[in-house]
C-alpha positions, 0 to 999 in steps of 0.5 A: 055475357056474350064472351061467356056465351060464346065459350059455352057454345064452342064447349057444346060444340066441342062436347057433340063433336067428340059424342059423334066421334066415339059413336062413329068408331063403332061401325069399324067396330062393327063392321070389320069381323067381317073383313076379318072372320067372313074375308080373310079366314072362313069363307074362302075355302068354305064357299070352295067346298060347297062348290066342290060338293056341287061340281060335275065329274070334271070339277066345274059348277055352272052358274047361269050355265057358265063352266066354272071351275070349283076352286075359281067360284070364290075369287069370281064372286070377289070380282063380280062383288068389287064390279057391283061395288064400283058402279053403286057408290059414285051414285050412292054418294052423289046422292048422299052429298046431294040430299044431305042425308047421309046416315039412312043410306049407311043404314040401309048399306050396313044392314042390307051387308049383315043380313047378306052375311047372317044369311051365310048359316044356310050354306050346307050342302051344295047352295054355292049359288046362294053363297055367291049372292050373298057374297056379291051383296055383302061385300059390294054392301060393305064397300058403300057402307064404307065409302059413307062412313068415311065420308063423315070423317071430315064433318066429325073431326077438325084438320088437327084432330083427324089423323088421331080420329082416323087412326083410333077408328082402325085400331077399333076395327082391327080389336074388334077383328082379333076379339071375334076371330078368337072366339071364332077359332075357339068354336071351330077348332074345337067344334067336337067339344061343342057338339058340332060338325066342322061345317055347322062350326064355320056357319056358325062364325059367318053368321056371327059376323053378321049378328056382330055388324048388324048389332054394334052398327046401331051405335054409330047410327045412333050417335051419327047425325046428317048435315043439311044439304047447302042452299046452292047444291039443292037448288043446283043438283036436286033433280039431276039425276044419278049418272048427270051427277056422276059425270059432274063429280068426275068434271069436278075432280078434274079441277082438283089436279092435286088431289087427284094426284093423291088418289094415284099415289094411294092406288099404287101403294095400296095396291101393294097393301091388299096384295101382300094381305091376300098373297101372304098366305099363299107365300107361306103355304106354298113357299115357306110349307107353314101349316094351316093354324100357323097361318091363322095365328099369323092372321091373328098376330097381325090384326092385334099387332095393328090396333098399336101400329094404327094408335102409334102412327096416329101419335107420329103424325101429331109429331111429323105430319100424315105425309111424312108418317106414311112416307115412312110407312112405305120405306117399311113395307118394302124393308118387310118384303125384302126381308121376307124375300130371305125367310127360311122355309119350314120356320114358323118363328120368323114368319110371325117376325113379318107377319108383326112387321106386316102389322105394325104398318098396315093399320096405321098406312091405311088410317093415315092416308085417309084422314090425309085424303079428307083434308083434300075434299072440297066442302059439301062433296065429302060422300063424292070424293070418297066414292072415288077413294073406295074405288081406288081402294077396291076397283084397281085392287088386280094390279098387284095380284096380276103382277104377283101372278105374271112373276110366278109363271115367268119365274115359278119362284114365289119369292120372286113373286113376293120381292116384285111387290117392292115396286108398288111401294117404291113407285107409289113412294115417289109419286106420294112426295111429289104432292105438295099437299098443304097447297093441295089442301087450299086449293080444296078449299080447307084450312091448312092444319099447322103439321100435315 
């Protein structure tokens, strides 16, 4: 009877963990048209017209009474949105791992993000003051939603079950990215069949985004449930405040060399990864004299491209371990660069050859390195460590831009300027190999799953 009993309870466990699970796929699900629709495709040069629209006769705007340059406000408010995000969640994420609580702070993040984005339908005329708030809200939102979804990884999933749990979360998002963005680019290239101007159209699909987040978000929301806090955090941390809280997170990391190291190598090469995500477009634009839909379809191949790419490395990893598959990852990220380096210009065809590439590796290195990372997370300091894993993710993302920019004024080749983005995956290559992760995982506290 107690055998029996003892199945039963380890078979409900399993059942919940597995509820949780699909229920936490559904904020990629929900969140990602943002990245994907908002990010990459529409608002850029939507926020730049409307600054245009707003601009003096010498082409700048003046926000708070600062000139700036039309064209430079959307890149601003990027930066501006990864400040804010950088100082927001080492607090939100102490706090979260402090209380226990998780699941009311992703809410409050996810929301306060769709609402920023829905919010972007009122963006006519010259309102580019209101784009770039809402802009600094939604993404610096979306950063520490993030940071907290991720953080559940851990808590979800068991050392054997992550990689796979991890890599079906990306191919979520990344389907639900193509699915949008379709209907997207359904409405706005043919917005006069619909009775709508251009700019309407654009509205339109950014609102959508935001609909789409804020509706899907109530899945995992739903489904998601918070772990207590642990006896000795609550008598050790419940009244520290934010910032004595940071500080100790960051005294405490100094203890874990191992999965620090980790976090170096990840900010390496995932700086080579935003990179060549942000500067494809402007090596096909302006190098290989592709159109504008040709890169928009481009955009499309890769984010269905990476809903396999993330499900086949997730089931390499289950073979040969995370480390190993994103090792290979980055040995193909830098054959795609080299290869990109001899595309000929004016050849749409063998820029979607790397644009598939480009896809095949780009959801399942990102899915990877983050269930890899959360076998490195001390118990009880989950959100913490993951603060630290989004601003790798998002505070240092201007290396490879700077580097992109530096070799194209040195050179004024943009080729030059693609190849020299081979660095961050060689260097972030080796620095990866060195970390002995399975003592890097014990001396977290964890237990060593059998292939990592």
């Amino acid at each position: 009877m107690g055998i029996e009993t003892v199945r039963t309870g380890v078979a409900d466990e399993a059942a919940g963990r597995r509820r949780e699970q699909r229920g936490w796929y559904f904020y990629d699900w929900a969140c990602s048209v943002y990245s994907t629709s908002v990010l990459t495709v529409f608002l850029g040069p939507y926020l730049t017209s409307v600054a245009e629209a707003a601009a003096d006769a010498d082409g700048f705007v003046h926000p708070l009474g600062i000139p700036v340059r039309a064209g430079s406000f959307f890149a601003y408010s990027v930066s501006l949105s990864v400040v804010v995000a950088v100082l927001v969640m080492p607090l939100v994420g102490a706090a979260a791992d402090r209380t226990g609580r998780k699941k009311p702070l992703l809410a409050a993040a996810a929301y306060t993000g769709a609402a920023a984005t829905t919010a972007m339908f009122l963006l006519d005329g010259d309102r580019y003051l209101l784009g770039g708030l809402l802009l600094v809200v939604a993404n610096a939102a979306q950063s520490v939603a993030m940071m907290l979804y991720n953080s559940y990884l851990p808590q979800i999933a068991a050392p054997e079950e992550r990689d796979a749990v991890s890599s079906r979360g990306w191919a979520f998002g990344y389907a639900a990215g193509s699915l949008m963005l379709v209907v997207n680019l359904a409405l706005y290239l043919g917005h006069d069949a619909f009775g709508v101007t251009e700019g309407m159209a654009v509205r339109i699909c950014l609102a959508s985004a935001g609909l789409w987040w804020g509706g899907f978000a109530l899945v995992p929301l739903l489904r998601l449930r918070d772990r207590g806090q642990a006896a000795e955090r609550a008598a050790g941390h419940g009244t520290a405040s934010g910032f004595r809280q940071l500080a100790a997170t960051l005294r405490d990391m100094r203890r874990h060399p191992l999965t620090l190291a980790f976090l170096l190598a990840y900010l390496v090469y995932n700086d080579g990864i935003q990179t060549v995500i942000t500067q494809a477009s402007v090596y096909g634009s302006k190098e290989l004299g592709l159109s504008q839909s040709t890169l928009i379809g481009a955009v499309l191949l890769v984010q269905v491209l990476a809903v396999a790419g993330a499900l086949t490395m997730g089931r390499l990893a289950r073979i040969y371990g995370a480390k190993r598959t994103i090792l290979g990852s980055l040995v193909a990220w830098t054959v795609t660069l080299a290869a990109g380096y001899f595309l000929p210009a004016g050849a749409p065809v063998w820029f979607f050859v790397l644009a598939a590439g480009i896809g095949l590796v780009l959801g399942g290195s990102q899915a990877l390195s983050r269930s890899l990372f959360s076998h490195l997370v001390p118990p009880g300091k989950e959100a913490e460590y993951f603060s630290a894993y989004e601003m790798s993710d998002r505070g240092m993302s201007w290396l490879g831009p700077l580097l992109f920019g530096l070799t194209y004024q040195l050179t004024g080749s943009y080729r030059d300027a693609i190849i020299s983005l081979v660095a961050f995956f060689v260097i972030g290559f080796i620095l990866l190999a060195r970390v002995p992760v399975r003592r890097a995982i014990s001396d977290a506290g964890n237990r060593v799953p059998s292939t990592i």
